[in-house]
VEXDREN-2710 file (C-alpha; in Angstrom, 1 decimal):
% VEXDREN-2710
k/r/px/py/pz
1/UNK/140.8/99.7/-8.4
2/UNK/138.4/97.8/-5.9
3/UNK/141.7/95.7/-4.7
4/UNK/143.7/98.7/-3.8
5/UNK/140.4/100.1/-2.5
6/UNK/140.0/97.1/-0.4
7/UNK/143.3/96.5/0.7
8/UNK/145.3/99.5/0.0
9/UNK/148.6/98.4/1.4
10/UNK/148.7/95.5/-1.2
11/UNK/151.6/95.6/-3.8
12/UNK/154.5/94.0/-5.2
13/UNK/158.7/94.8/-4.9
14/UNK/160.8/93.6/-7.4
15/UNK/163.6/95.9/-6.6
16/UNK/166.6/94.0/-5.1
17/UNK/167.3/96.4/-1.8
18/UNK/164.1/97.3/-1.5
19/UNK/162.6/98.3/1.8
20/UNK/159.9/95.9/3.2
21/UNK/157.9/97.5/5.8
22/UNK/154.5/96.8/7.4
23/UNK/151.6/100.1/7.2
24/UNK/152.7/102.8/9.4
25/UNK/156.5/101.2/10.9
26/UNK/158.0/102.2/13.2
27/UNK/155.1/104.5/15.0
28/UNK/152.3/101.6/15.1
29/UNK/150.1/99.0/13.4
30/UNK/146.9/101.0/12.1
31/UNK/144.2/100.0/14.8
32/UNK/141.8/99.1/12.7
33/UNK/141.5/96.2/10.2
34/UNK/143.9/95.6/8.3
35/UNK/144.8/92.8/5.2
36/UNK/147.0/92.8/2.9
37/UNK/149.4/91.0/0.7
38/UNK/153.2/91.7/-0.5
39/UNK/154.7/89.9/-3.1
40/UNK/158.5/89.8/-2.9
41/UNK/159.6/88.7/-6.7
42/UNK/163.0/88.1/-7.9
43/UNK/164.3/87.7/-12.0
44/UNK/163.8/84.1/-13.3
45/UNK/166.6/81.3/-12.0
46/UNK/167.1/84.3/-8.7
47/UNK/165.4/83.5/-4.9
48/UNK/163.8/85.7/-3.2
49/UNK/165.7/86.5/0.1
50/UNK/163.8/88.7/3.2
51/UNK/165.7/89.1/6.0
52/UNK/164.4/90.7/9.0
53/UNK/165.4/93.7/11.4
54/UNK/162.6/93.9/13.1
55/UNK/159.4/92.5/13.8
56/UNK/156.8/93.2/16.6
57/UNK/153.4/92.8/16.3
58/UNK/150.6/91.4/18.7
59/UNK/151.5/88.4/20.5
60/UNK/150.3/85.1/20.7
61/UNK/146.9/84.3/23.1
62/UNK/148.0/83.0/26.0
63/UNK/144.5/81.3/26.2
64/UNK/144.9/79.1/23.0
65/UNK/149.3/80.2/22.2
66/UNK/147.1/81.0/18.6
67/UNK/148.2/84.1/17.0
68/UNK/144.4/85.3/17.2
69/UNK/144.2/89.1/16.5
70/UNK/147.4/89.6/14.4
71/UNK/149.3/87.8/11.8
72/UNK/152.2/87.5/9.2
73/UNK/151.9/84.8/7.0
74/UNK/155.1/83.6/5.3
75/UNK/155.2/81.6/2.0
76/UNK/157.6/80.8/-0.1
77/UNK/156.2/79.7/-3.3
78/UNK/152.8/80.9/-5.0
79/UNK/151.8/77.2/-4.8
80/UNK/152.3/76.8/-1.4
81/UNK/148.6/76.5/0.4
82/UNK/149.5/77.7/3.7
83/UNK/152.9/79.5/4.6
84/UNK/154.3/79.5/8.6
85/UNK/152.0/82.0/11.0
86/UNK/154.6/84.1/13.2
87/UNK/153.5/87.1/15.9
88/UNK/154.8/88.8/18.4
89/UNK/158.1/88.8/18.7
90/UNK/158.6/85.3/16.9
91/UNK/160.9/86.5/13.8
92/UNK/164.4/87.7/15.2
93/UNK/166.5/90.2/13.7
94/UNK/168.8/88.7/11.1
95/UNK/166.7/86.1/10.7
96/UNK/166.3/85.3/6.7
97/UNK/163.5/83.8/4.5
98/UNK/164.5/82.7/1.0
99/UNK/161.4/81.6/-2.0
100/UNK/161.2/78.1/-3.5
101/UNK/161.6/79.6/-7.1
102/UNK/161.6/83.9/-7.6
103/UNK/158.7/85.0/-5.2
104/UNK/157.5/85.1/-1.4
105/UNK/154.2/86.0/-0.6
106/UNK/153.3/88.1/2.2
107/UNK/149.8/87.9/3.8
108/UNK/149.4/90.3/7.3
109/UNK/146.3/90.1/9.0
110/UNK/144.8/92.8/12.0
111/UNK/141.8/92.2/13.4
112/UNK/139.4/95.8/13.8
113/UNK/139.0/94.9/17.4
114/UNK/142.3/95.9/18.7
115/UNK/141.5/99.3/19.6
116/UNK/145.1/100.3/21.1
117/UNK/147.7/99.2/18.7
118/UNK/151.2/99.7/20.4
119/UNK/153.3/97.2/17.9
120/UNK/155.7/99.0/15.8
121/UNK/155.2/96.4/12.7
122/UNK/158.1/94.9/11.0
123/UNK/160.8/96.0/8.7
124/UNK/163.0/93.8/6.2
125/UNK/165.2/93.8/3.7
126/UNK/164.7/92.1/-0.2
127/UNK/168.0/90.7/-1.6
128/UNK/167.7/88.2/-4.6
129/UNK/170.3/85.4/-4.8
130/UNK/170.9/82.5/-7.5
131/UNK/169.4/79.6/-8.1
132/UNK/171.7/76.9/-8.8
133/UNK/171.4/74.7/-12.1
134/UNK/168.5/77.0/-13.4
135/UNK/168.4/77.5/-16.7
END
């Protein structure tokens, strides 16, 4: 209860089709703080596969080319420490990210100071592929 009470927009899809959209898409980014995590899990010996239509969130400072006030985090394996940053614009449509093993992990990031909160988000699709030689 105090996790989805802390980061309500947490959860996790295991239905192969499924709809991956960030809080609020296509209208805007909630303004305010926002963190939280999806897991994308597939059936033992299947990959998760996300693959993108959209994706627009705050861009990158121009000061330090840091993706400072807004984030998606990519990982593809639960024992991965850090997954790839990407904002702004930097995930194009099509574009596909496949797990390690059966999940990817999801971790978005908006900082409370960003008052006015034009980004639509992102949107992505989960599919589930084999894993060959698993057994």
């Amino acid at each position: 209860a105090l996790i989805k009470q802390l980061s309500p927009y947490t959860s996790v899809i295991s239905n192969s089709g499924a709809e991956v959209v960030s809080p609020g898409y296509p209208d805007k980014a909630p303004a305010n703080e926002t963190q939280y995590t999806q897991v994308v899990r597939a059936e033992k010996c299947q990959r998760a596969v996300l693959t993108f239509q959209d994706f627009h969130i705050e861009p990158r400072s121009a000061i330090n080319n840091r993706c400072a006030f807004s984030y998606l985090e990519i990982r593809s394996d639960v024992s991965v420490p850090e997954g790839k940053i990407f904002c702004g614009k930097e995930i194009e449509k099509g574009t596909a990210f496949k797990s390690d093993k059966s999940e990817l992990i999801l971790h978005y990031m908006n900082h409370e100071y960003i008052k006015k909160n034009g980004y639509r988000g992102y949107k992505a699709t989960f599919t589930t592929e084999n894993i060959p030689d698993c057994s």
